[in-house]
N, CA, C and O of each residue as an XYZ file, in Angstrom:
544
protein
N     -66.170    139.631    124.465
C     -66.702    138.964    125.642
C     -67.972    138.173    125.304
O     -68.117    137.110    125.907
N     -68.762    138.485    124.561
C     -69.924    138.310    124.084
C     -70.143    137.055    123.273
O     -71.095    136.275    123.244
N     -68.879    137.081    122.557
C     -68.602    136.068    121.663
C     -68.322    134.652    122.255
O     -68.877    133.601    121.935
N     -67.017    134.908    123.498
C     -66.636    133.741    123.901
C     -67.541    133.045    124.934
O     -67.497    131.871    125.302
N     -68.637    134.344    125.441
C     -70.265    133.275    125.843
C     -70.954    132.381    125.690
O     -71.417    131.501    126.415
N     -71.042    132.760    124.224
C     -71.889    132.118    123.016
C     -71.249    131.083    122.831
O     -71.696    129.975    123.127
N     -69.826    131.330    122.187
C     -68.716    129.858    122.206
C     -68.550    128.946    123.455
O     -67.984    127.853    123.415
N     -68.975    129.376    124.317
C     -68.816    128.182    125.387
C     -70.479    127.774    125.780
O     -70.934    126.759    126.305
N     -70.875    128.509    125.489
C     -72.393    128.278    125.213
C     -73.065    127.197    124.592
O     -73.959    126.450    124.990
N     -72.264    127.302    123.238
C     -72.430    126.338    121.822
C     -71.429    125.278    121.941
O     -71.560    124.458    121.033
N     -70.378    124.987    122.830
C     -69.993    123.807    122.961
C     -70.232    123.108    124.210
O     -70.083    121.897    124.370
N     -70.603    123.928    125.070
C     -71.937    123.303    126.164
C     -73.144    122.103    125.844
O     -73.435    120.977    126.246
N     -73.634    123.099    124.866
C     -74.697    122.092    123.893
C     -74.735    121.347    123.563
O     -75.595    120.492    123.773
N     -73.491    121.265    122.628
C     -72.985    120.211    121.935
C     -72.583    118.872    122.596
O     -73.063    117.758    122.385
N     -71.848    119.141    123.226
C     -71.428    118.174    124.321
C     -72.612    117.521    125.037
O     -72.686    116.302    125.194
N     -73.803    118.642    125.589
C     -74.806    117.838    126.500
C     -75.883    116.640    125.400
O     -76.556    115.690    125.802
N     -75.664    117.262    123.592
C     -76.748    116.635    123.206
C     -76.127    115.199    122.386
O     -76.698    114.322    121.739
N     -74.417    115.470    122.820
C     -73.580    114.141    122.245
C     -73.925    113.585    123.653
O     -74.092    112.375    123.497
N     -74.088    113.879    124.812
C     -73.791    113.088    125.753
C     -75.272    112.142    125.652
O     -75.248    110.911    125.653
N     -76.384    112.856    125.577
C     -77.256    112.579    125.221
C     -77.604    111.172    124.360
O     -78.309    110.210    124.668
N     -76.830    111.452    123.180
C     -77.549    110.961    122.430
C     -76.683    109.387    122.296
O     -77.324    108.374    122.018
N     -75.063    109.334    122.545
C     -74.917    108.256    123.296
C     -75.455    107.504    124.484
O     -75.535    106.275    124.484
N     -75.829    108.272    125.510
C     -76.876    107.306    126.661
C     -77.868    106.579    125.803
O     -77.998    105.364    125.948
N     -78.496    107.163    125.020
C     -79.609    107.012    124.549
C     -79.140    105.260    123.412
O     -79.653    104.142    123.400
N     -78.217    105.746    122.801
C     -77.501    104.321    122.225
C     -77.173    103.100    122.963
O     -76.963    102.020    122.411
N     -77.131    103.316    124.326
C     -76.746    101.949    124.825
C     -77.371    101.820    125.518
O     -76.852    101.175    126.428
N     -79.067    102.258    125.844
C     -79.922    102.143    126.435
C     -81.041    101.366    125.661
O     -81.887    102.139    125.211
N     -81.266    100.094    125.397
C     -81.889     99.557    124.467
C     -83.954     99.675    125.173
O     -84.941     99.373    124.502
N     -83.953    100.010    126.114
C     -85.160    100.622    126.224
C     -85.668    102.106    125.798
O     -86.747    102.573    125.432
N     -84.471    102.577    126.005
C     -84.743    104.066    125.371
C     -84.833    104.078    123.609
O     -85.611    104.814    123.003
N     -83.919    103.155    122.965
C     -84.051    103.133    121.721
C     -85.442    102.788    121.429
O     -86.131    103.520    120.717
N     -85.938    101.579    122.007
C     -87.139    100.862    121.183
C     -88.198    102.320    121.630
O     -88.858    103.046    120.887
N     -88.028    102.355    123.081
C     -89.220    103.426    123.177
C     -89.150    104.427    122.007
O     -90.267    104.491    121.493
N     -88.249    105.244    121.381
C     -88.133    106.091    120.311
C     -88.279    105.617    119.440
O     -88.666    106.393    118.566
N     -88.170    104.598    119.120
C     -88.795    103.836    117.440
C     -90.074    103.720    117.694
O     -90.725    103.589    116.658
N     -90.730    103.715    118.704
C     -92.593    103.092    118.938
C     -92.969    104.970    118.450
O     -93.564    105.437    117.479
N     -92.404    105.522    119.452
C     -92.625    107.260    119.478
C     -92.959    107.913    118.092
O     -94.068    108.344    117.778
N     -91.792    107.923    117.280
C     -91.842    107.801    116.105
C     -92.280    107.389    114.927
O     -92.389    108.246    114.050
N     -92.617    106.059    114.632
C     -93.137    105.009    113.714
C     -94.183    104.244    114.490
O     -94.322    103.076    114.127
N     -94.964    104.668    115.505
C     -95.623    103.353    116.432
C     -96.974    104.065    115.451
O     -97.425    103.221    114.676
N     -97.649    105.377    115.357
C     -99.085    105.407    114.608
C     -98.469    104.777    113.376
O     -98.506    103.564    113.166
N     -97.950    105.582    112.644
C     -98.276    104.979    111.339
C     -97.617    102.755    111.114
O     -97.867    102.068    110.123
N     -97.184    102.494    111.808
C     -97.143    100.714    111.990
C     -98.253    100.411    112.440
O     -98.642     99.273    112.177
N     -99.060    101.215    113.185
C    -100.524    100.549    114.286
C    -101.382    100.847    112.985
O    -102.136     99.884    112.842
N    -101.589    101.800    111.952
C    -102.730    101.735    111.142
C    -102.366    100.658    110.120
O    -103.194     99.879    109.647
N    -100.852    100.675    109.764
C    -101.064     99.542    109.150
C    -101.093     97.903    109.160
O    -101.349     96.974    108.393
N    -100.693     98.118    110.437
C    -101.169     96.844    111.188
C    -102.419     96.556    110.906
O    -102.775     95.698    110.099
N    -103.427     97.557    111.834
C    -104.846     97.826    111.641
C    -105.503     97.232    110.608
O    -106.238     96.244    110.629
N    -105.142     97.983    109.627
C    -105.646     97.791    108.289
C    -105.463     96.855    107.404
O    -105.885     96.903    106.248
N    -104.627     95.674    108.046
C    -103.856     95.008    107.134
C    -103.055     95.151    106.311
O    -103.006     94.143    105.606
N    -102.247     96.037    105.960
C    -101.463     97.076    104.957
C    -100.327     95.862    105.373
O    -100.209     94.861    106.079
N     -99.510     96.796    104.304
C     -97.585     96.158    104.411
C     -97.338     97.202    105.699
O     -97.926     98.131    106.253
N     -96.244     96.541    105.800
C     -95.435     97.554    106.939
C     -94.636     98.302    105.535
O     -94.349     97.833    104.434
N     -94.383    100.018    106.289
C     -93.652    100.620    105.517
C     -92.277    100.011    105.795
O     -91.944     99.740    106.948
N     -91.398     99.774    104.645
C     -89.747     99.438    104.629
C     -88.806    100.249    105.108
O     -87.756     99.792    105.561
N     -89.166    102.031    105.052
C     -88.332    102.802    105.663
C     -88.460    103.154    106.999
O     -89.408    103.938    106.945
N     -88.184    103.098    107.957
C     -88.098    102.981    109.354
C     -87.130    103.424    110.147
O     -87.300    103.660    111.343
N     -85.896    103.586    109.446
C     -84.871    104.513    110.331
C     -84.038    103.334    110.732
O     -82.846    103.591    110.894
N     -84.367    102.253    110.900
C     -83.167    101.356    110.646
C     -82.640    100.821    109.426
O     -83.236    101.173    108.408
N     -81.485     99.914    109.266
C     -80.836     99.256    108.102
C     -81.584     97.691    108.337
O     -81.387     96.919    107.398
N     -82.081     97.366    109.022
C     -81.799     95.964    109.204
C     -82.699     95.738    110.333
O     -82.281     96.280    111.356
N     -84.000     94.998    110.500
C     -84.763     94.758    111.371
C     -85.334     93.593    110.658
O     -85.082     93.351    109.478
N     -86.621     92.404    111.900
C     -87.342     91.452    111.526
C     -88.413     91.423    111.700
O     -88.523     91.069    112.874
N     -89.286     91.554    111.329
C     -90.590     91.705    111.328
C     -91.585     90.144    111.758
O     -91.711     89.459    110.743
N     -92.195     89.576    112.868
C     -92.782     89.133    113.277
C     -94.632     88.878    113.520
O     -95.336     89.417    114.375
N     -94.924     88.183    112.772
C     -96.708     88.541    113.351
C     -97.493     86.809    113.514
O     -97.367     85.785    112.844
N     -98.013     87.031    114.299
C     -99.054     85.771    114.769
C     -99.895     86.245    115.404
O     -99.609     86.662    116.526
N    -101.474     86.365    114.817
C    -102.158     86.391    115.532
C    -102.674     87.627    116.659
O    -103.435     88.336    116.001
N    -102.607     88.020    117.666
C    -102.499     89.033    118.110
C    -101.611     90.203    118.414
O    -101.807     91.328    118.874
N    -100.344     89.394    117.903
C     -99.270     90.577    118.262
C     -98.319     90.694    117.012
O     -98.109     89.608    116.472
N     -97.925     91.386    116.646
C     -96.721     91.918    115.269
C     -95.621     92.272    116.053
O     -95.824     93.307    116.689
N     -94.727     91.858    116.191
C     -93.594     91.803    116.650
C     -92.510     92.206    115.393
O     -92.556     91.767    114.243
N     -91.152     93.536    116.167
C     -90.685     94.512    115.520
C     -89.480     93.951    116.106
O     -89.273     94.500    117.188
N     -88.266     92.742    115.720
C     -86.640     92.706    115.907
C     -86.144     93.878    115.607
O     -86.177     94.115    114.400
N     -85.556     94.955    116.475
C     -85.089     96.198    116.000
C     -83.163     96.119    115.594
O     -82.474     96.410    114.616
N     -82.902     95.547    117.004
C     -81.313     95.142    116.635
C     -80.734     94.346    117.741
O     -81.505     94.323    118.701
N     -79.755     93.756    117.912
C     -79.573     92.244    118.721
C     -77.824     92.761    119.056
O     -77.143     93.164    118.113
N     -77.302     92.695    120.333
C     -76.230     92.559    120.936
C     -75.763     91.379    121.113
O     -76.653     90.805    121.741
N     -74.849     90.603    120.936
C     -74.905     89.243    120.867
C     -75.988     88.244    120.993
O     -76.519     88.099    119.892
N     -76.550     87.465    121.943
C     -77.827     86.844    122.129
C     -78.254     87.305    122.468
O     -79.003     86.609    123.152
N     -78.600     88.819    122.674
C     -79.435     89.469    123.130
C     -80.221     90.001    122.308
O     -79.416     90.384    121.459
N     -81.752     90.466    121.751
C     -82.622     90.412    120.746
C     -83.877     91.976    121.379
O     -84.787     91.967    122.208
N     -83.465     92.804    120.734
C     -84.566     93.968    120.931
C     -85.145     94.075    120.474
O     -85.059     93.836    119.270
N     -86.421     94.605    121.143
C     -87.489     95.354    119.976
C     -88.724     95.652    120.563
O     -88.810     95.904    121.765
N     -90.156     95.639    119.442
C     -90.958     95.873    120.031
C     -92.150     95.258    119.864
O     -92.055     94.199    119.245
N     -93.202     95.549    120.193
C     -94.319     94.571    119.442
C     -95.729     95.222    119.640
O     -95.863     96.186    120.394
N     -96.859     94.636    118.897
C     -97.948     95.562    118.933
C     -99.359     94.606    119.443
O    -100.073     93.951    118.684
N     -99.516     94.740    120.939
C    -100.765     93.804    120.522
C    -101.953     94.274    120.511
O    -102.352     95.209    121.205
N    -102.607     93.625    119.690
C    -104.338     94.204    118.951
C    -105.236     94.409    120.528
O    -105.927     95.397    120.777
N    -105.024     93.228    121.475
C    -105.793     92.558    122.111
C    -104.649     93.918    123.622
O    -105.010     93.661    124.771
N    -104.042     94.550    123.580
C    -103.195     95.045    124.509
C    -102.342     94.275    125.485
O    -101.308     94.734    125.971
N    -102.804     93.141    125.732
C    -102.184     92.127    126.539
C    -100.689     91.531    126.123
O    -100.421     91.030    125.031
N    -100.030     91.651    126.932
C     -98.337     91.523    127.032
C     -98.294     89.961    126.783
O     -99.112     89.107    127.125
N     -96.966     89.817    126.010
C     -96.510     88.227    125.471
C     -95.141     88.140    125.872
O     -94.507     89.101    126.307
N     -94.767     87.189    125.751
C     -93.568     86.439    126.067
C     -92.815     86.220    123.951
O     -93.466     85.762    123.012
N     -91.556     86.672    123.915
C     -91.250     86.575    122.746
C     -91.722     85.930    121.671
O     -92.224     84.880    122.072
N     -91.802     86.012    120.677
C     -92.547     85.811    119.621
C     -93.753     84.506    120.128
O     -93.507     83.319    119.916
N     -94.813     84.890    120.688
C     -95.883     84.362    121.568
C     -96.163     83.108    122.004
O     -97.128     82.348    122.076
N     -94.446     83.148    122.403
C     -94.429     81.925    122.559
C     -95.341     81.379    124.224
O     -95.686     82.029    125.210
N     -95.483     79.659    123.801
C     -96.672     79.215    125.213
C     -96.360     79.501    126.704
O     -97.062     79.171    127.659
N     -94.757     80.416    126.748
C     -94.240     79.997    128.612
C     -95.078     81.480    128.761
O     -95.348     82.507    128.139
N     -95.256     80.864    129.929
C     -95.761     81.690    130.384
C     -95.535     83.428    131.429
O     -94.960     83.226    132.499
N     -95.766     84.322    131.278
C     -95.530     85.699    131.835
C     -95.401     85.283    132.803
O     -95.700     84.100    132.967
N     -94.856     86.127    133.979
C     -94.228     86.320    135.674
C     -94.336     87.739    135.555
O     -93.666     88.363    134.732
N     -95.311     88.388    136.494
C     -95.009     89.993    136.935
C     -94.682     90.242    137.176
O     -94.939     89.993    138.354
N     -93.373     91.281    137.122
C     -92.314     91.264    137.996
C     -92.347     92.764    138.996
O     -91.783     93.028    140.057
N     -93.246     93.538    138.147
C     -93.326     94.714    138.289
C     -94.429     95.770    137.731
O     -94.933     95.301    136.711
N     -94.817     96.683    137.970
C     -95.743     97.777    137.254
C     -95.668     97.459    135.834
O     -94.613     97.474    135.199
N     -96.761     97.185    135.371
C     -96.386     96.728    133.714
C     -95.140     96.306    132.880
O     -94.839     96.838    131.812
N     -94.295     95.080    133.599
C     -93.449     94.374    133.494
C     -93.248     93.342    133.618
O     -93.459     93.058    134.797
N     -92.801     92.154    132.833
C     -93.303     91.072    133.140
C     -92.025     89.948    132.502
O     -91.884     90.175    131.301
N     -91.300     89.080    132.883
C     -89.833     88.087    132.380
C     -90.932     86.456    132.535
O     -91.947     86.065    133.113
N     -89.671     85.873    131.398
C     -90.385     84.425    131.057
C     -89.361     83.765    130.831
O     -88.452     84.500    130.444
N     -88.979     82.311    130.917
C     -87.619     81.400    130.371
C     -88.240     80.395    130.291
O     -89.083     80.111    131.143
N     -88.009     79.710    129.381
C     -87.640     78.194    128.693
C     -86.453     77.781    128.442
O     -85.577     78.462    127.910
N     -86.346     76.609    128.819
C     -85.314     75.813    128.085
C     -83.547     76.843    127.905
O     -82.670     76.908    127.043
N     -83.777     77.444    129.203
C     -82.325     78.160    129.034
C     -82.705     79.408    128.147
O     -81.985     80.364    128.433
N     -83.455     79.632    127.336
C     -83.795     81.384    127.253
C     -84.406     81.901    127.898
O     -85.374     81.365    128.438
N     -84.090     83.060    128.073
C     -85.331     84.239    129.060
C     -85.416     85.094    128.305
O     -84.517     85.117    127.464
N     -86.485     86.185    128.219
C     -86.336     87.360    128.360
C     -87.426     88.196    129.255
O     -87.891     87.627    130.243
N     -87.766     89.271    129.001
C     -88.788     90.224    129.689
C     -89.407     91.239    128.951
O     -88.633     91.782    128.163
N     -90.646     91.706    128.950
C     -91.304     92.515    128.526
C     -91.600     93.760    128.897
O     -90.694     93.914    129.717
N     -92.239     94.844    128.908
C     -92.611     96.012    129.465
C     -93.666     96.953    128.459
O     -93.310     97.118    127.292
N     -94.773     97.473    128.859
C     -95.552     98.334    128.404
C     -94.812     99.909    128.475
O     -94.278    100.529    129.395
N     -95.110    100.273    126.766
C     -94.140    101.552    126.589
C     -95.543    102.590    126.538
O     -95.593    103.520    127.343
N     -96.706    102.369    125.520
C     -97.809    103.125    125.545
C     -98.513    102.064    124.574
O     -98.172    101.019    124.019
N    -100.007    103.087    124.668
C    -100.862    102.377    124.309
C    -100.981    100.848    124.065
O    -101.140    100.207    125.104
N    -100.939    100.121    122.911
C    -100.986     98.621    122.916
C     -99.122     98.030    122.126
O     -98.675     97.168    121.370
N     -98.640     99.190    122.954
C     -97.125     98.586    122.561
C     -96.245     98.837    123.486
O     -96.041     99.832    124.183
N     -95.416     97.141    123.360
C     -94.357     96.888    124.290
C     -93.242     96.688    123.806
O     -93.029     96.285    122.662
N     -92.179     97.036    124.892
C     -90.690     96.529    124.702
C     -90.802     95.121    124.927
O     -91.835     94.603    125.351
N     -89.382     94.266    124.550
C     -89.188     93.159    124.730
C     -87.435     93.283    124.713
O     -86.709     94.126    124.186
N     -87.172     92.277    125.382
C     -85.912     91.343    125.245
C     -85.596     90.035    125.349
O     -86.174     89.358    126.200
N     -84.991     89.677    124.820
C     -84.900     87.935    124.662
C     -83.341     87.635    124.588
O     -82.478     88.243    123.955
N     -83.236     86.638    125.331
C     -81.924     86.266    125.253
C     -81.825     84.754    124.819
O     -82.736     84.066    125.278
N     -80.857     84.054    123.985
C     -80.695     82.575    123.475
C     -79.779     82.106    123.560
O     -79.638     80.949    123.165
């Protein structure tokens, strides 16, 4: 009796932390937020410091961005669609790679921009780092 507890117990789990961890995959705010969570101190000191960015990061394949006040992190892209994150020195929210259009508030530390037929939108995750999305 004891046993088949445990066994439905342990595939309870299993199931809640697969269910889990797919939401979490097609939730491209939840991803970037867990890459900042994770890798956001040690990218902010070496930001900071002027250092390299470390190469290992937990992805295969990302773009690395910087101008000026913000370092911008391409994490991974759904068709024209472009994730990630970015770091600004100055805390103040940008419009994709900083560019001149200008922010729209849309919401509690949230903020969408378009040019020329792209948009995307921003959002404050913590401290001086935000999500982004961009579409082209």
């Amino acid at each position: 009796m004891k046993r088949s507890v445990l066994y439905i117990a342990a595939v309870f789990l299993a199931a809640a932390l697969s269910i889990a961890v797919l939401t979490v995959s097609f939730m491209p705010r939840a991803r970037v937020s867990l890459f900042v969570l994770f890798n956001g101190d040690t990218l902010e000191r070496a930001i900071e410091s002027g250092g390299g960015i470390p190469v290992r990061l937990g992805y295969r394949a990302f773009n690395i961005w910087a101008n000026g006040d913000m370092t911008e992190f391409i994490l991974f892209a759904y068709g024209s669609n472009y994730y990630g994150c970015y770091y600004s020195r100055s805390g103040a929210p940008y419009a994709f790679q900083n560019a001149a259009d200008g922010l729209i508030k849309t919401g509690e530390n949230r903020w969408k921009w378009s040019a020329d037929g792209n948009c995307g939108e921003t959002s404050h995750i913590l401290g001086n780092w935000y999500y982004f999305k961009a579409k082209f």
